[in-house]
N, C-alpha and C positions, 0 to 999 in steps of 0.2 A: 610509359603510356602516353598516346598521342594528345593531341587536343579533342579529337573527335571521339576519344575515348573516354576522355575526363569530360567532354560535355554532356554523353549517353549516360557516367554514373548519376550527372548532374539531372538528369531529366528521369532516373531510377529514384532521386529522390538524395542524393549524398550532395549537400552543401557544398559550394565552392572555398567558406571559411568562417567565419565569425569575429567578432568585434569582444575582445575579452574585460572583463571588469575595469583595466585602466584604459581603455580605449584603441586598443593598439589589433589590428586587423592580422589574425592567424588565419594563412591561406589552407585549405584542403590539398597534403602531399599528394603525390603521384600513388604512390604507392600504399598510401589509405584508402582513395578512392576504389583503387585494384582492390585492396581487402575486405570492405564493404559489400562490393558489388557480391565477389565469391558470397559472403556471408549470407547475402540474398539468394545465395544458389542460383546467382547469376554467373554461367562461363565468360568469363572474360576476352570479348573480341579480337580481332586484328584489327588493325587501322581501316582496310576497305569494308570488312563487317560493319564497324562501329558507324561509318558514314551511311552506310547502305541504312543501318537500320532508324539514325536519325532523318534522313531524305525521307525513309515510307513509312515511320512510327505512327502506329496504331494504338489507344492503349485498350488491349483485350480485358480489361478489370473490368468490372462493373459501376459504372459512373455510381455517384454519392447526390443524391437531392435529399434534401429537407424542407420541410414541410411542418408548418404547425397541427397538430394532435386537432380531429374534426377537421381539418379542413382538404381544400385539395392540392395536387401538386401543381407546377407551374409547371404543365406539360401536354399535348394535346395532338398524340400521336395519330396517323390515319387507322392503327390497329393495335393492340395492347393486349396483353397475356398478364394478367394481374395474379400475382400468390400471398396471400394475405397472412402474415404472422402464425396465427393460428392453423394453416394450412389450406384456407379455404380458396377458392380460386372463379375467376370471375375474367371475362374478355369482351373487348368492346372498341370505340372508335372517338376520337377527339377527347375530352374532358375528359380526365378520372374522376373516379367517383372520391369523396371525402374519406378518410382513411382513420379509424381509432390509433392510440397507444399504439407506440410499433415497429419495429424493424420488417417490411415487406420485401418482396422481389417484384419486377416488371421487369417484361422484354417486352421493346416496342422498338420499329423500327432498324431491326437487327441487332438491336444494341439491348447489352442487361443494365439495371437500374437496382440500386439497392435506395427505397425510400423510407426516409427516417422520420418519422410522425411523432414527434417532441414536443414536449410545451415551450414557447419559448423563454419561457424565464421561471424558475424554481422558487416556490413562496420562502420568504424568510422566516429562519424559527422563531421561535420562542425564544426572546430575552431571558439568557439563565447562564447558571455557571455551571462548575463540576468540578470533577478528578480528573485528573491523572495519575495511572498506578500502574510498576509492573504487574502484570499477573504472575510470572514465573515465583514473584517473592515475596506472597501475599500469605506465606503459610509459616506457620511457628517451625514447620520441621518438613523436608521433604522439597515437591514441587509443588504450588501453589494450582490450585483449584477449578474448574468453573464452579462447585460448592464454595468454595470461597470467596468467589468471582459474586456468587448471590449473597454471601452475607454481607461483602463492604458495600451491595447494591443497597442492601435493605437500612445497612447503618446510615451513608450517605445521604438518602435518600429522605429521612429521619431530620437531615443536618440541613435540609431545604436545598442540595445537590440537584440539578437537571440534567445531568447526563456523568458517564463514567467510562471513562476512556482506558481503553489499554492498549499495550503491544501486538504487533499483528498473531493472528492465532491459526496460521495454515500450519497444514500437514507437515509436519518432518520429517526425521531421518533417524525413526527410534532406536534402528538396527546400529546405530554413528552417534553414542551417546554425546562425542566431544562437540557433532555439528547442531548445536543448540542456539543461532542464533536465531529469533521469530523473524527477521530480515532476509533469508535465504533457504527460501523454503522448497518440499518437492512440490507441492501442486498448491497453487491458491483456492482451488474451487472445494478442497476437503480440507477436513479440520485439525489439529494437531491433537493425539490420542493421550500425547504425555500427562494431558490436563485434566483426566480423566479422575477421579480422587481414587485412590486404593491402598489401604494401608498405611503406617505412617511410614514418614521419611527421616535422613539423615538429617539430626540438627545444625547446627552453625549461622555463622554469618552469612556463609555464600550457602547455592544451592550446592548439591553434589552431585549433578547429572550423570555421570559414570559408575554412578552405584545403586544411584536410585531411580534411575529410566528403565534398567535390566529390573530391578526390583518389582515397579508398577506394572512394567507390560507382563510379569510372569504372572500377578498375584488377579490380573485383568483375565488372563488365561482360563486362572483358573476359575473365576467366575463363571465365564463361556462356558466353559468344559461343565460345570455343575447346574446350570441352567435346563431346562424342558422347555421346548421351543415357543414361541412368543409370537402369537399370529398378528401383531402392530410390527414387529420386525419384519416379517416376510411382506405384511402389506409394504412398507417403505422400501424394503430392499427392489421390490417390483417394480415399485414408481420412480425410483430412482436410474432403472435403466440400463442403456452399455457403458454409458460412460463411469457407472459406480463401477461395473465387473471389469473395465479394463484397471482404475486405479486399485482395485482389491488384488487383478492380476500382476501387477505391477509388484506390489507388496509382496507378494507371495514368492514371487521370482527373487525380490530381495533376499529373502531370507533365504536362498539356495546358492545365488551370483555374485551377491553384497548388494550395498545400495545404490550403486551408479549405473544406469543402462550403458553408460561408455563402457564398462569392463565386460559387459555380457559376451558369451559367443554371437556371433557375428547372426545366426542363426533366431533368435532374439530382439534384434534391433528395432522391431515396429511389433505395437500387438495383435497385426494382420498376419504376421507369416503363418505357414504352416505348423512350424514347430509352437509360436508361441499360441495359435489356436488349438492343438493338441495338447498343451498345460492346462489348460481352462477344466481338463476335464481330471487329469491327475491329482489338480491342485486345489479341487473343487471346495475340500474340505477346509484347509488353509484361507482362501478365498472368502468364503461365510463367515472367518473370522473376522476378519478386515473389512467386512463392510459392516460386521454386530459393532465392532469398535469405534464407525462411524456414526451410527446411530447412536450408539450411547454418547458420544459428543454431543450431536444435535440434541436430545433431549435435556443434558443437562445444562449446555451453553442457552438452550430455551427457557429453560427454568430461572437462571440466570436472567435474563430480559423479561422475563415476566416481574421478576422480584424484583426490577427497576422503576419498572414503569408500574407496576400494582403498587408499590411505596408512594408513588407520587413524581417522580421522574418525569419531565416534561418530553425528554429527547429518549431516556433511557441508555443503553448500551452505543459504545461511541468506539467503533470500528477503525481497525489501519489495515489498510493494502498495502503490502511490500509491491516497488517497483518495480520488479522483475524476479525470476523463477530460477531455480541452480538449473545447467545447463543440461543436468544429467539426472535431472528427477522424474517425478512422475510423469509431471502436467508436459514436460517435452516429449516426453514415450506416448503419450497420449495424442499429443496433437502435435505433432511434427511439424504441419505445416503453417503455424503460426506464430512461427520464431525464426530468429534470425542465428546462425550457426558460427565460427571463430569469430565471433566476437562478441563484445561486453557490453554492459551497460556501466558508464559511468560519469565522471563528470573532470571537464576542463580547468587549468591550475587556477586558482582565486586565492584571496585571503585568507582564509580556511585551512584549504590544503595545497599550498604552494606548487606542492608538484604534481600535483590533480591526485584523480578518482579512479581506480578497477574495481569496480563490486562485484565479480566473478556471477553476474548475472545474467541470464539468456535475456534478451530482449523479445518483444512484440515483434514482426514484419509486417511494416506499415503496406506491404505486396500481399501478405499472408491475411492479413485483418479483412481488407480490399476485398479479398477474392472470396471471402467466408461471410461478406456482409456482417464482419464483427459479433459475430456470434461468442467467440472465445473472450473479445470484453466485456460484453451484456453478460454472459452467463457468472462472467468472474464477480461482476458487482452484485448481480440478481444473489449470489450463492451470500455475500456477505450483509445485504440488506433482508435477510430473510431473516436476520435476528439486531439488528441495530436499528436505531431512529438516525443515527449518526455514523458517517464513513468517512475518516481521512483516504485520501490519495496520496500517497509518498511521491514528491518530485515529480506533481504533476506539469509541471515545465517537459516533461517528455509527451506529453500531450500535444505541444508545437515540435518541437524537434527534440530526438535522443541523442545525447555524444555515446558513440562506439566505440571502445577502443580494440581494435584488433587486436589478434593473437603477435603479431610480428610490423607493426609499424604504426606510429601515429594516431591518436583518437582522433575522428570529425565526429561533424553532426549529420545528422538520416533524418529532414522533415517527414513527420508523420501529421494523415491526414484530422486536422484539429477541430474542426467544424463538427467533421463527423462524431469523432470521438466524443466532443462534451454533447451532441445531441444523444448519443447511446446514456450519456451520463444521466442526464434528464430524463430521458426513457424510463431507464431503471430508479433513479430514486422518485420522480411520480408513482410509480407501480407502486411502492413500497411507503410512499407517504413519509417520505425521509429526505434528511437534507445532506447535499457533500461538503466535505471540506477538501480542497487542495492545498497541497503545501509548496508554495510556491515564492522556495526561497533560494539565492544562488542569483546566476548569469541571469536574468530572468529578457528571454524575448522580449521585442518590442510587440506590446499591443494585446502581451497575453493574460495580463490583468483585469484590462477591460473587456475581454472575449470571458475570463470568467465570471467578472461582475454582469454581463450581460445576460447570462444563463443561471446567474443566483446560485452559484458555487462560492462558496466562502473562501477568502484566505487564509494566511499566518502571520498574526501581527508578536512580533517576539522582541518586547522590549529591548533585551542588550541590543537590538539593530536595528529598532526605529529612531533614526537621528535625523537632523539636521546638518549635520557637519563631522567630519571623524578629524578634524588634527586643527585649532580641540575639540574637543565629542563636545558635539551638543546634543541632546534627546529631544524628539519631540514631547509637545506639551496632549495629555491625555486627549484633550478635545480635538485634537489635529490625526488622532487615530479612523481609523479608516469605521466605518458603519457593517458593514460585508466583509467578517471576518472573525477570527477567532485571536481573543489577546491573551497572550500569556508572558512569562517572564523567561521562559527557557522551554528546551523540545528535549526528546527523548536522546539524545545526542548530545547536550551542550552540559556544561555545567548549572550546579544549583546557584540559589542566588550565595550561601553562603563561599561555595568554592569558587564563581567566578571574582568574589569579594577578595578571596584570597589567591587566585592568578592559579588555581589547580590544573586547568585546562593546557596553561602555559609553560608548569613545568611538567607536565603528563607530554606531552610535546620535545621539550626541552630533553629531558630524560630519554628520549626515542633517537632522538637526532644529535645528544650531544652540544648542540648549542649553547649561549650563553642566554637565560632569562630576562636575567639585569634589566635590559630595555624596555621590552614586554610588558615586565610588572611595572615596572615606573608608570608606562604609557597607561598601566591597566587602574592604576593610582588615581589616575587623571580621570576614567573612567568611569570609576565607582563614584568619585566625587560629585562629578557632571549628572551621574544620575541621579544622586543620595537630592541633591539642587529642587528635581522636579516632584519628590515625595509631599505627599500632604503632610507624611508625620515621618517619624523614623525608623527602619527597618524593616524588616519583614511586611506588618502590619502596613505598614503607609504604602510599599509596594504592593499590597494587593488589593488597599482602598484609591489609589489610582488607577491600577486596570481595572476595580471595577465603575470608575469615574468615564471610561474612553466609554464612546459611542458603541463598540462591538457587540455585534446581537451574542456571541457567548463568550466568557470570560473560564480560562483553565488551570487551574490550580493544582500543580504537579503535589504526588505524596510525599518524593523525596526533599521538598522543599518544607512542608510542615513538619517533617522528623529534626530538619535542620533547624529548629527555633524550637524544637522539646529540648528540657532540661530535670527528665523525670530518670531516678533508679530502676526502673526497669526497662530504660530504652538506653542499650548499653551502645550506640552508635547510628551516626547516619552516613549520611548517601552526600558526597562533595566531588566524586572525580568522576571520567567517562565511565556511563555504564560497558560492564563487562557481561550484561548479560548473567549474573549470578546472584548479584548481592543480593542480599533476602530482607527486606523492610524490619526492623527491631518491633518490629509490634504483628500481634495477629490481624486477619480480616475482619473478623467479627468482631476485637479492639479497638481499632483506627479510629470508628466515625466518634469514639468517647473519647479523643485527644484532647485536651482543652486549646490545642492548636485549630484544631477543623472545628472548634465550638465558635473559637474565636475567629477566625476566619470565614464561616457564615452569616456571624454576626456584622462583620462588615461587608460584606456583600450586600445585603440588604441594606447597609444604612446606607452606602454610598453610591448602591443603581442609580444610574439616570432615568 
């Protein structure tokens, strides 16, 4: 690829390189930029194309303005075509008029306008703490809950808890019992049906998803099949739209093609075609299934947030977005044109993972978001704030730029537009009277902490990584924690405090690679001691009366961390290595919030708030 080639990906939006955690400048290959651009369902030029079309470059997208919520734009066209959110529509000359809450449209001037009517800055919660808990392992036997989901709400809740966090809970892949992680879902905007209660499950340590996914969805069946129809279902089913009938269509074709649109006959491919609108009526029956089954999620994950916030709950229910969507689920069958195609979503080599990141995820098209006026991300947050106070965003760092990595050469980075995006963010948790959290931890851009501090989006303060210094680890001291943010000691990813005490993460690692730990743990020696240093008291306890000492308006207290300091006979094990996505908590839902752990850990929360 020429120069004028790698300039036009450059001006599509594909980074020339990046500056990686030791400071060392990785250029944008040739041949990434080329894979990029395809992935944009950009044809890739000749050299006199690529010139031609940087000399006359137009950009036909719809420019981005923001605007504060009441007020007007900074804009003062000779004539204006205004389409207001709601649909209303309004045309006039110079000034706009003041604009509510809102993602609008204007064409003024021959040119479209997507204006974003945000507040500029999102109020800070409520001072409080919580859980964190999987839901998957929330149950004595089986798959865990949204029934279950409300009673450690209501236990919690009991324990002076402000909110209750879990694993992201989009739609799956029920027909693919092995594809069980909540991180790689078919569609974000519908719910995952597994969580449904039905029956008991297989006991054990782990879950047993290959036996008891088949189990639930048939015993869910047959509820359907035994029911007399339910005029609250059909009202919802109506209000809910095309967009429910394509993801029901989707489902249904599943269960004839397998679960991945990539394997369908070609005939299939979009749920525009002919064939796949002459399903709609075959499969009608099928169809009504899959969207009762959504409904029933919505009402009992409702129930659920009701039973948080009726406890007492300040935030209530405390949501995660998976950062991106499987390539060949729903939510890409659905809206095709808001993704990005061979290639991934992941992340560049660091500390961490040395030789970087493929999470086998479809990404966003920051061309595709652009041209829809972001509809496909307001709708995504609207669908998850419709039952939380609380919404993580996973690696919202992709909010400034996504690393890609193609199917066949090199990962870059693809700036997506960032302005916009946290203005949709604000959007939707004003509507919703809730607050974000981004996770925004990794390579982190310059400047994109104070872009989120600026819009009152929270971060992730995760002690094993607030330091001072790493060689020796020095820890920051509590007061030096950040005020706009969330502290905790570990994420859903890392180890607990017991196993990163004991270097689990390093030989989980070690064991993968072969390597020697030797070092590692030494260094990790040096580690735990540097932190043990900064505790008010010792263990456990002193680590949770110092985060709750830092400034952070919420403080989060993982479950697999209070199992890790029980020492009771009927809690035959806990949680020390990466989660696998199985492991089932040694205690019930309805048991947990009587831990003398979570009693004792309330207790300090309260004595040691700031």
């Amino acid at each position: 690829m020429t120069d004028a080639r790698l300039r036009l990906a450059e001006r599509m939006g594909v980074l020339p390189g990046f500056h990686d955690l030791s400071g060392q400048w990785r250029a944008t290959s040739v041949d990434s930029a080329e894979a990029l651009l395809a992935a944009m369902g950009l044809a890739v030029p000749s050299e006199p194309e690529a010139q031609a079309a940087l000399d006359a470059h137009a950009d036909l997208l719809p420019q981005d303005l923001i605007c504060a919520t009441g007020g007007r734009p900074d804009l003062a066209p000779a004539a204006w075509q205004l389409t207001h959110e709601d649909g209303t529509q309004a045309e006039g000359a110079g000034p706009l008029p003041e604009l509510p809450l809102g993602i609008h449209r204007l064409h003024a001037d021959g040119r479209d306008y997507t204006l974003l009517s945000a507040p500029p800055r999102l109020p800070e919660p409520a001072r409080s703490w919580g859980l964190i808990a999987p839901l998957y392992g929330l149950s004595a036997s089986g798959i865990g809950s949204y029934d279950d989901l409300a009673a450690l709400a209501r236990g919690m809740a009991g324990q002076g808890a402000g909110f209750l966090g879990i694993n992201p809970i989009h739609a799956g892949f029920p027909s693919v019992p092995g594809l069980f992680s909540p991180y790689t879902p078919s569609h974000r905007r519908r719910l995952n049906v597994i969580h449904v209660a039905a029956g008991q499950g297989t006991p054990g340590p782990l879950v047993d998803y290959a036996r008891d996914i088949p189990t639930r969805m048939a015993l869910l069946r047959a509820e359907y099949d035994a029911l007399p129809g339910d005029p609250a279902f059909e009202d919802w089913q109506a209000g809910e739209g095309e967009s429910l009938q394509r993801f029901a269509l989707h489902q249904a074709l599943s269960g004839l093609h397998g679960a991945f649109w990539g394997d369908w006959p070609a005939t299939l491919a979009t749920p525009d075609t002919p064939a796949a609108l002459a399903a709609r009526h075959d499969l009608a029956a099928e169809m009504r299934f899959h969207a009762w089954l959504q409904w029933r999620a919505e009402r009992v994950l409702a129930a659920a947030g009701q039973a948080a916030r009726g406890g007492g709950m300040a935030q209530g229910l405390y949501l995660d977005l998976a950062v991106g969507t499987h390539p060949f689920g729903a939510e890409t069958w659905e809206d095709r044109a808001s993704f990005a195609f061979g290639a991934s979503l992941g992340a560049p080599p660091d500390a961490f993972a040395p030789e970087g990141q493929n999470w086998g995820l479809a990404p966003f098209s920051p061309l595709g978001l652009r041209a829809q006026a972001y509809a496909p991300l307001a709708q995504t947050l609207r669908r998850q704030l419709q039952f939380a106070g609380l919404l993580r965003i996973d690696h919202i760092l992709g909010f400034e730029r996504a690393y890609w990595v193609p199917d066949a050469a090199p990962g870059a980075y693809v700036a997506m537009p960032r302005d916009a995006m946290l203005a949709v963010a604000r959007i939707e948790a004003a509507r919703a009277g809730a607050a974000i959290v981004g996770e925004d931890l990794g390579n982190i851009p310059d400047g994109l902490r104070d872009a989120l501090a600026a819009s009152g989006i929270l971060g992730c303060r995760v002690a094993m990584f607030e330091r001072e210094g790493w060689h020796p680890p020095r820890f920051r001291p509590a007061e030096a924690y950040d005020r706009g943010a969330v502290a905790s000691f570990s994420t859903h990813d890392l180890p607990t405090w017991r196993g990163w005490r004991q270097g689990a993460d390093i030989a989980a690692r070690a064991a993968l690679s072969g390597g020697d730990p030797g070092p590692q743990l030494a260094e990790r020696a040096q580690e735990v001691a540097a932190l043990e240093e900064m505790l008010p008291a010792p263990g456990m306890d002193g680590l949770h009366a110092f985060l709750a000492r830092t400034p952070a308006r919420l403080v989060a207290v993982q479950a697999e961390v209070l199992l890790d300091i029980e020492a009771q006979p009927n809690l035959p094990g806990t949680v020390t290595e990466y989660p696998n996505w199985q492991q089932r908590l040694p205690v019930a839902a309805a048991d947990f919030a009587a831990l003398p752990s979570v009693a004792r850990t309330a207790s300090i929360m309260r004595d040691n708030e700031r």
